[in-house]
N, C-alpha and C positions, 0 to 999 in steps of 0.2 A: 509508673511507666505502663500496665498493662492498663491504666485506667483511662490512661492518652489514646492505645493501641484501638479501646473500644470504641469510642469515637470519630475513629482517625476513618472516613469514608473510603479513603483511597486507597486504606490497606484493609481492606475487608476480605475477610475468608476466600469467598468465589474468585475475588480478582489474584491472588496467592495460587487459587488452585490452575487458574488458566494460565497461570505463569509460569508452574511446574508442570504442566501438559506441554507449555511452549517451548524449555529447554528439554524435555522428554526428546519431543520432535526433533531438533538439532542433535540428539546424542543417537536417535535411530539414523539419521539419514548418514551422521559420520559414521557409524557402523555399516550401514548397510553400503553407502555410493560416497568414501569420502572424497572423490574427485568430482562431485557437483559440485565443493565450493571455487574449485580453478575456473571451472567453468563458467560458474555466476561471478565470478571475477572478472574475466577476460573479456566476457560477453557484456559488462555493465562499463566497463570500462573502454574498450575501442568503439570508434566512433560507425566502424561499420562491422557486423556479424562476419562476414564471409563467408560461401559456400560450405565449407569444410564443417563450422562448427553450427549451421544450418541443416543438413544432412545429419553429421552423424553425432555431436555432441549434444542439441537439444532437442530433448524428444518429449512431447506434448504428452507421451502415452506413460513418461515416466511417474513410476507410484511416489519417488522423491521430490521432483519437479512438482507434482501436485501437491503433495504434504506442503511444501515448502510453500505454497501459494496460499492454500487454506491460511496455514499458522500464520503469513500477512497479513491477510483479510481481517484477521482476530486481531490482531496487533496493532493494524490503522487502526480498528476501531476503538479497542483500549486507549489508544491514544487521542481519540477526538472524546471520549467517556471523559476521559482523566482530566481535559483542557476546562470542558465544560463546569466539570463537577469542581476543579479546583475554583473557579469561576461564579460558582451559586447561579450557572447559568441553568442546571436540570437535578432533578432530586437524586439521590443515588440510591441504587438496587440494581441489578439485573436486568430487570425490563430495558430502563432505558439505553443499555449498552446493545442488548439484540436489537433492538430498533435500529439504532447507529450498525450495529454491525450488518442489519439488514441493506441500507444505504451503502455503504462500501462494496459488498457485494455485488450489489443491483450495476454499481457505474462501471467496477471491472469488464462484467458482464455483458456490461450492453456496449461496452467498448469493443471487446473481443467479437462479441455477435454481430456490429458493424463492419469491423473488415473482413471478416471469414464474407458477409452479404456482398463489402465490394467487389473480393476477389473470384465471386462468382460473374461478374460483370463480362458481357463481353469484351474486352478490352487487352492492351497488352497491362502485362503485372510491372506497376509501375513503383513498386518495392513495397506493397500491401503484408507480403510472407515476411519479410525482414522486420517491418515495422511490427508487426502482429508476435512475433517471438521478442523486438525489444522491449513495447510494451507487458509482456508476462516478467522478460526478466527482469525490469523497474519495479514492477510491482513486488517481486519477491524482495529483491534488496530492499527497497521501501521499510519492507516488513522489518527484514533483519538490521538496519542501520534504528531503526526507533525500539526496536528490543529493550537494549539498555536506558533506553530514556524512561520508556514506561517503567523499567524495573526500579530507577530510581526515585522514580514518580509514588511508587507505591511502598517501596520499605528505603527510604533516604536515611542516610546516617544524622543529617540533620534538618528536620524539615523547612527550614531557610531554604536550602537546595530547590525545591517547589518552586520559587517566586521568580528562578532565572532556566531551571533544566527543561520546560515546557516550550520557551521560546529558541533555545538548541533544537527540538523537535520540530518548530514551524520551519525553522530556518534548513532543517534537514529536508523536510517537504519541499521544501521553496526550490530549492538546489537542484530536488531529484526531477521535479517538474519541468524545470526550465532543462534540464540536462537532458528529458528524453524528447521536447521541443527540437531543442536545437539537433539532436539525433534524427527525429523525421524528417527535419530539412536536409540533411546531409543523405540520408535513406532516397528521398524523392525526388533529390537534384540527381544522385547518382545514379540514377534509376529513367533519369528523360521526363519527370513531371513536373509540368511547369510550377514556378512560384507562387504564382496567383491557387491554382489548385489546392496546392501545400497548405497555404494559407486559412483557402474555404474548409479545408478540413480540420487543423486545429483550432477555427473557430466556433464552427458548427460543430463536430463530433469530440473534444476536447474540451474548451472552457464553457460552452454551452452546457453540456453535462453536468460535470463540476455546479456548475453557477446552480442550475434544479435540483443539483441531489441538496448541497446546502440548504434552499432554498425549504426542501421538501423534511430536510433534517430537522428542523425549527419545529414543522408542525409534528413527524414525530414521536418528536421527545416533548414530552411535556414541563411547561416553564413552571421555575421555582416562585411561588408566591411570599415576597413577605408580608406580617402583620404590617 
């Protein structure tokens, strides 16, 4: 058994330790704000924020709210690590998981720095603040719905589990993308932005993105050679 354990890429020491850094995080923020998880409930779940918990439940400056973001960023990336590597598609170490997790990073980022740019626009605020707190909240769930995948990913009771619990994690992505999609349009319409707009924007500032970070993900992570 430990002779399998040594081998096994996917349960390697570092990836164990970023996993107990990861419920670390969830048992400080339930200690410290255990009312963020109602909140990333209600907010991930209605189709519109609302005033109320715009104001005064999500706060950009909160140190839990941030944590919570970080430990996704780590966790998308664990999870595109884990896709790959079960895949022989990238060698496995460390390197190429910060690379990856450099890429997840980068696309949050230059999402969030895209609307903060729009809504400096002259223009009336055509639901830019809503859409700009749904997409944080997505991303944190994001994080915390592939938690368990990655962990079974990495210490499975039986590694058969591997060949189907990756593709629960696409389909988890899939879900949560088309769910905060159809959120913008609900955000944009209720808000007086026309459709065509809606549209130019999650094409160009959305699967555009997406489509180069992939694109940029390839070169990288360096590809596995075989004999």
């Amino acid at each position: 058994m430990d002779e399998l354990r040594a081998v096994d890429a996917l349960g390697s020491g570092w990836l164990a330790g970023i996993l107990g850094l990861a419920f670390g995080v969830l048992a400080w923020v339930q200690m410290v704000s255990p009312r963020q998880w109602v909140v990333l409930a209600r907010s991930f779940g209605a189709l519109r924020l609302g005033r109320h918990r715009l104001r005064e439940e999500l706060d950009m400056r909160d140190r839990t709210l941030t944590g919570l973001a970080v430990l996704s960023a780590v966790v998308i990336a664990m999870f595109a690590y884990q896709v790959l590597l079960y895949h022989h598609w990238i060698l496995p170490g460390m390197l190429g998981f910060l690379r990856i997790l450099l890429v997840v990073a980068a696309v949050v980022l230059a999402q969030v720095v895209l609307l903060l740019a729009i809504r400096q626009l002259p223009a009336e605020d055509g639901g830019q603040e809503e859409y700009l707190y749904t997409l944080i909240v997505f991303h944190v769930v994001l994080g915390l719905l592939l938690l368990p995948v990655v962990t079974v990913m990495s210490f499975p009771g039986r590694v058969a589990w591997r060949e189907w619990i990756w593709l629960v994690g696409l389909a988890i992505v899939a879900a949560t993308v088309m769910f905060r999609w159809v959120r913008a349009v609900v955000v944009g319409v209720s808000n007086g932005t026309p459709l065509r707009y809606i549209f130019l924007y999650l094409c160009a500032l959305e699967i555009l993105p997406v489509a180069l970070a992939l694109e940029q993900a390839r070169n990288f992570v360096p590809p596995l050679h075989h004999p």
